[in-house]
SEVO-392189 format. One record per atom (N, C-alpha, C, O): x, y, z; atom name; residue number from 1. Coordinates in pm, whole numbers. Example, Ala and Ser with C-alpha at 12.3 -4.5 7.8 and 13.67 -1.06 7.14 Angstrom:
<nodes>
> 1319;-569;780;N;1
> 1230;-450;780;CA;1
> 1320;-330;780;C;1
> 1424;-332;846;O;1
> 1285;-225;708;N;2
> 1367;-106;714;CA;2
> 1290;3;787;C;2
> 1341;114;804;O;2
</nodes>
This chain:
<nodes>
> -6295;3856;8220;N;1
> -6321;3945;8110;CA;1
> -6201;3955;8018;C;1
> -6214;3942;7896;O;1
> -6070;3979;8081;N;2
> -5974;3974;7984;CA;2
> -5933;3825;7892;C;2
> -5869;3827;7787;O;2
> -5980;3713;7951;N;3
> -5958;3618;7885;CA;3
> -6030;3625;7739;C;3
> -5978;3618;7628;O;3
> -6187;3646;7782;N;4
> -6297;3704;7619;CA;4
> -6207;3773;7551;C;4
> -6173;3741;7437;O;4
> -6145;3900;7631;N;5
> -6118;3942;7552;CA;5
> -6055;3925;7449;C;5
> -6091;3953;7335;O;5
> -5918;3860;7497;N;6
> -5785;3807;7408;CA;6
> -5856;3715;7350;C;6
> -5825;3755;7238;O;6
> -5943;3604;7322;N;7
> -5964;3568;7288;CA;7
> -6030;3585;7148;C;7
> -6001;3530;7042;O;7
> -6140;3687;7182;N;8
> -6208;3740;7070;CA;8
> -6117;3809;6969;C;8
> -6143;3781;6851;O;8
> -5991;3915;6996;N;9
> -5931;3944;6866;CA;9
> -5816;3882;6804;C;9
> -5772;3785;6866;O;9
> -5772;3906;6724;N;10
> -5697;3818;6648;CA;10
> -5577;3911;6579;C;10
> -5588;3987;6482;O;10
> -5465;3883;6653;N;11
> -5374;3950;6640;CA;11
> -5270;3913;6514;C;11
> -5156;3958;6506;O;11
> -5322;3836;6432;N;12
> -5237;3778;6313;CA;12
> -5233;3836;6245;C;12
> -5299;3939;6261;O;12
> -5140;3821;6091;N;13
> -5139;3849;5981;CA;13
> -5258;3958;5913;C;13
> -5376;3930;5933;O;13
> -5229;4065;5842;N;14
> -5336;4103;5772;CA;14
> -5424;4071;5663;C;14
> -5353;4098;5566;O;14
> -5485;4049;5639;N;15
> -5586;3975;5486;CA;15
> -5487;3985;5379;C;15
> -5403;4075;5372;O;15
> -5500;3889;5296;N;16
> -5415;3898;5229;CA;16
> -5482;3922;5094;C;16
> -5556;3829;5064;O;16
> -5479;3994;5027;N;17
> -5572;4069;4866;CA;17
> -5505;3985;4791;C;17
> -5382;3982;4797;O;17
> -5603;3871;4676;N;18
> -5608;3821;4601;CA;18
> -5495;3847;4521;C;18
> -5443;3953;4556;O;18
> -5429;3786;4415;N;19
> -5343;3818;4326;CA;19
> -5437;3873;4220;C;19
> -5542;3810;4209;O;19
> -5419;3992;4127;N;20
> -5472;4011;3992;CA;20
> -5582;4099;4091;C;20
> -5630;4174;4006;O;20
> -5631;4125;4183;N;21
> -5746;4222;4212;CA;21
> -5701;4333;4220;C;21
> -5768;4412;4154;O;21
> -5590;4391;4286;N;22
> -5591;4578;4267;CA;22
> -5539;4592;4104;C;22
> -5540;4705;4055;O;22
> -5485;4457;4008;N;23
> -5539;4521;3882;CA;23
> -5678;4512;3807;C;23
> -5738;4555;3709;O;23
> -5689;4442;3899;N;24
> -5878;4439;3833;CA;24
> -5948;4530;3847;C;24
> -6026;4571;3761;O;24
> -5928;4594;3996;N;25
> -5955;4752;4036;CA;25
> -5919;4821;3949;C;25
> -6004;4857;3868;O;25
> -5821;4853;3939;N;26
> -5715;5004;3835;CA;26
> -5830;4989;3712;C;26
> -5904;5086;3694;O;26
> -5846;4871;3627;N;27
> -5901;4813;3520;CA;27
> -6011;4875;3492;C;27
> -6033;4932;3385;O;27
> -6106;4866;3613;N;28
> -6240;4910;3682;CA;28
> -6231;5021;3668;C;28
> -6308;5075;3589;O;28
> -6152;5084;3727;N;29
> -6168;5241;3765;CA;29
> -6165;5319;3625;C;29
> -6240;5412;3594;O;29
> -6048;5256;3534;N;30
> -5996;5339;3429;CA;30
> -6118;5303;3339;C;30
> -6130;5388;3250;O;30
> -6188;5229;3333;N;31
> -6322;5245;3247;CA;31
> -6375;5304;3261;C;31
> -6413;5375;3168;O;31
> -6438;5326;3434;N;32
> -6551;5389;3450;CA;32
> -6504;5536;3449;C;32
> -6596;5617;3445;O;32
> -6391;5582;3451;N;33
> -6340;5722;3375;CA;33
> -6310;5751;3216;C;33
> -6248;5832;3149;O;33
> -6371;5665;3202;N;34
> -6345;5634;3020;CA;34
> -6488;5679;3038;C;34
> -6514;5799;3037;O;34
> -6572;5596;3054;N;35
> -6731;5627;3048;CA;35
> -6756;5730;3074;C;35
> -6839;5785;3001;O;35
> -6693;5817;3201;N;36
> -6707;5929;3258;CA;36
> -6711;6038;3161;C;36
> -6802;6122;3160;O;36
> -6609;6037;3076;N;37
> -6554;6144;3013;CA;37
> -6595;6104;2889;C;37
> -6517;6156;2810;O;37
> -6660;6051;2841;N;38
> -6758;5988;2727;CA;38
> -6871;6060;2756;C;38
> -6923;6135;2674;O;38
> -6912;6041;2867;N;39
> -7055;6092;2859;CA;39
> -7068;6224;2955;C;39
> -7181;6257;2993;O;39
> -6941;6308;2998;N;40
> -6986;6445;2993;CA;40
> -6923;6492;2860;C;40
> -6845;6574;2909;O;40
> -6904;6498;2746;N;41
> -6836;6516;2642;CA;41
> -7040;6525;2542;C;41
> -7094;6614;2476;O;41
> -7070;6431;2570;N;42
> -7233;6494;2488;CA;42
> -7372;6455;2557;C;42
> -7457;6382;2505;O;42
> -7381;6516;2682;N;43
> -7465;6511;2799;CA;43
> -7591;6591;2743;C;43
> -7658;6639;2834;O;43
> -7621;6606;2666;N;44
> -7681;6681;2564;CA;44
> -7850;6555;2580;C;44
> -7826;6439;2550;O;44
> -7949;6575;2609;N;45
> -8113;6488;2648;CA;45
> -8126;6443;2453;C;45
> -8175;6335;2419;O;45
> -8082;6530;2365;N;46
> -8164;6492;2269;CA;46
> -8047;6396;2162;C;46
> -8079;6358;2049;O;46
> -7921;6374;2222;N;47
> -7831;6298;2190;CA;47
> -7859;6126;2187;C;47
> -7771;6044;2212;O;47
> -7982;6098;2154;N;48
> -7987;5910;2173;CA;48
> -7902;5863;2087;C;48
> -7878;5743;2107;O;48
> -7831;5921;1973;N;49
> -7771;5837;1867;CA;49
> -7605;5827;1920;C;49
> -7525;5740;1883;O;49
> -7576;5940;2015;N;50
> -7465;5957;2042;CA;50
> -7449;5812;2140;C;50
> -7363;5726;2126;O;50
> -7568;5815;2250;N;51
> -7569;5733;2313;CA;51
> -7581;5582;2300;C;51
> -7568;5480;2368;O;51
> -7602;5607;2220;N;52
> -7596;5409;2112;CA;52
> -7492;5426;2059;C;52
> -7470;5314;2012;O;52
> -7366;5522;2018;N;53
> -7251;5479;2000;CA;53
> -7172;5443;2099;C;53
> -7102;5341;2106;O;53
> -7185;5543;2191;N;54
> -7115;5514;2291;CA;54
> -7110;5362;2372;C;54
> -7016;5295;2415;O;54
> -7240;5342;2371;N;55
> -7257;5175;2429;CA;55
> -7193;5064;2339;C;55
> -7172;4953;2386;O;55
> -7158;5098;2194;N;56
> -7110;5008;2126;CA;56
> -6980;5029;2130;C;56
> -6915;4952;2058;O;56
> -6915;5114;2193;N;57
> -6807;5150;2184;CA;57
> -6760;5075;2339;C;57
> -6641;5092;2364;O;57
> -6832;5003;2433;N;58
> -6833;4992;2558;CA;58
> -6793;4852;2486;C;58
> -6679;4804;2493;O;58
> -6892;4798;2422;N;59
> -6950;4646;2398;CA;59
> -6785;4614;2363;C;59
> -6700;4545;2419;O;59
> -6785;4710;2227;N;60
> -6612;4657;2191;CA;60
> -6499;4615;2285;C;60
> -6425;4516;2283;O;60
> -6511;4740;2383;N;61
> -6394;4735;2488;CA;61
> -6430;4616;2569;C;61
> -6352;4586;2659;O;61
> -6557;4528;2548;N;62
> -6588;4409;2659;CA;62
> -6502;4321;2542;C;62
> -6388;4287;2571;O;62
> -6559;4283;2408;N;63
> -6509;4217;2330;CA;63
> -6384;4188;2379;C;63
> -6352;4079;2428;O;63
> -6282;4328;2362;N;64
> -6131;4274;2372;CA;64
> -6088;4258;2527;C;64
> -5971;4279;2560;O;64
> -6192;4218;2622;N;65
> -6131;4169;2790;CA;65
> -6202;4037;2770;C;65
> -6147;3953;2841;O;65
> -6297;3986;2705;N;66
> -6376;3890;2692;CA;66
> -6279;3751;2736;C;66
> -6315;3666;2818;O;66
> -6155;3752;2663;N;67
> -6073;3614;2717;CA;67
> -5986;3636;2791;C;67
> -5908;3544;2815;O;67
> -5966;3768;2855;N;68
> -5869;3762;2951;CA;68
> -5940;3777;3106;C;68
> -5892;3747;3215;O;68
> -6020;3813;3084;N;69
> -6109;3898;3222;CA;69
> -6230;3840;3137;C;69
> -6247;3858;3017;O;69
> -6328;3751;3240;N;70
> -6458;3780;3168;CA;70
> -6581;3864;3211;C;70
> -6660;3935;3148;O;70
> -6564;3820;3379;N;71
> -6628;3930;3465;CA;71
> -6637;4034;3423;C;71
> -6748;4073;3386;O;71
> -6519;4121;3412;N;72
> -6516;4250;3378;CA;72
> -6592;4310;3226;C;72
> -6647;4416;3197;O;72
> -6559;4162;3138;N;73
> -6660;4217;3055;CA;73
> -6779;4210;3012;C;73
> -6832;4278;2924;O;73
> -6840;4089;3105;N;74
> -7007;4115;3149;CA;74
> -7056;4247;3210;C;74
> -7163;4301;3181;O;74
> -6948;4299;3314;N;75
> -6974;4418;3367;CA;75
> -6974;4570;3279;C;75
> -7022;4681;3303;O;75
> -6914;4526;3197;N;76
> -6881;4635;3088;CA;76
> -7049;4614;2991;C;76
> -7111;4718;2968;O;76
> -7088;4524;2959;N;77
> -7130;4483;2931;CA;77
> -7298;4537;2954;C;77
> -7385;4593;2888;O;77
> -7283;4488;3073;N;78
> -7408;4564;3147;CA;78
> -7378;4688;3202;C;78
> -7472;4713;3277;O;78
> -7302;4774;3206;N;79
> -7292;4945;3175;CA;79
> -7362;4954;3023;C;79
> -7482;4965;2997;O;79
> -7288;4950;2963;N;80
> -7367;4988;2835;CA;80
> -7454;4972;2804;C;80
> -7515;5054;2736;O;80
> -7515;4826;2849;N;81
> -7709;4848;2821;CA;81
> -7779;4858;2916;C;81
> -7874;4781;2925;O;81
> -7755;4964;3028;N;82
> -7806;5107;3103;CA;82
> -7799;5214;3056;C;82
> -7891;5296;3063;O;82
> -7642;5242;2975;N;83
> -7640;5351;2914;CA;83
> -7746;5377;2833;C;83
> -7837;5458;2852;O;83
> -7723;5274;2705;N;84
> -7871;5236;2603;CA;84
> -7985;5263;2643;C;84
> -8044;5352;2580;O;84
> -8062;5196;2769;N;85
> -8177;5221;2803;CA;85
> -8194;5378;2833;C;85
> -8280;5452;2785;O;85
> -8107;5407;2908;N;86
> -8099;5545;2930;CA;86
> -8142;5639;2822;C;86
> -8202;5745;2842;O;86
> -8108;5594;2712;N;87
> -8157;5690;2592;CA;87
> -8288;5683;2549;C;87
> -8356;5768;2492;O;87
> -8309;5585;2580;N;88
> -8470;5561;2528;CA;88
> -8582;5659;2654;C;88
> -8700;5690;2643;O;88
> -8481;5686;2769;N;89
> -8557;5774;2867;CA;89
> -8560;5895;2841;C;89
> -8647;5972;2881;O;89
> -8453;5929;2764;N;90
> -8398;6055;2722;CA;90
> -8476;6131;2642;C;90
> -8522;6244;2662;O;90
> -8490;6042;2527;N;91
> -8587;6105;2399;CA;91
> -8710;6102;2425;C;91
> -8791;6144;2342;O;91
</nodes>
């Protein structure tokens, strides 16, 4: 039994996290608190126009990650046209 055992875990090195990912995280996070505070600022049901700025205001911020990050700004990307749809649920 103790042989399985030692065998089965693996006492090496810890994972080693990508280069550029906990800033891709921070990146991540600080948007989606951008968004956050965007949209309790006019949480308001009859606001759709607010809410189509706001998504264009998303689109932009993808624009300027577009050649450095692209992921991130597909992801940005597709936040904002949820947000969008969202309005059309709204009204």
């Amino acid at each position: 039994m103790s042989a399985i055992t030692s065998q089965t875990f693996n006492h090496g090195p810890a994972l080693n996290i990508p280069r550029g990912a906990k800033l891709g995280a921070d990146l991540f996070l600080a948007a989606g608190r951008l968004l956050s505070r965007m949209l309790k600022g006019n949480a308001r049901p009859t606001a759709q126009s607010s809410r189509l700025s706001e998504a264009e205001q998303v689109r932009e911020l993808a624009r300027q990650w577009e050649r450095t990050d692209p992921g991130f700004a597909a992801d940005l990307r597709a936040a904002a046209a949820r947000h969008e749809s969202d309005a059309h649920f709204l009204a």
